[in-house]
C-alpha positions, 0 to 999 in steps of 0.5 A, a space after each residue: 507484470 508490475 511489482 513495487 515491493 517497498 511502499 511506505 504510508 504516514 506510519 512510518 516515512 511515507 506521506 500518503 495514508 495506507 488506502 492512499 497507497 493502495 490506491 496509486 498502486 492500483 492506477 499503476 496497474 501493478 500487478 504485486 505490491 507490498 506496504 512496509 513501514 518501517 517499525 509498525 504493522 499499523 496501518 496494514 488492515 487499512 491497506 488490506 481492506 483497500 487492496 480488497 475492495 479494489 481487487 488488487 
């Protein structure tokens, strides 16, 4: 079992975008994963609308 618990996108300090990250999560294969900006819940829909589309 895969899980990464501490993911950043652009709205904080990361460089990819929310959808970005779900994505190299999912070419991961992992199996748990968790975005946490610092500050923000913004781009959180993003990533869920990703995670769903991908079945992650």
């Amino acid at each position: 079992m895969k899980v990464d618990l501490h993911n950043h996108s652009y709205y904080s300090d990361g460089v990819f975008s929310p959808t970005e990250v779900v994505r190299l999560a999912d070419e991961a294969d992992c199996n748990l994963f968790a975005l946490t900006d610092h500050d923000t819940t913004d781009g959180l829909a993003e990533a869920q609308q990703m995670a769903d589309e991908l079945s992650v």
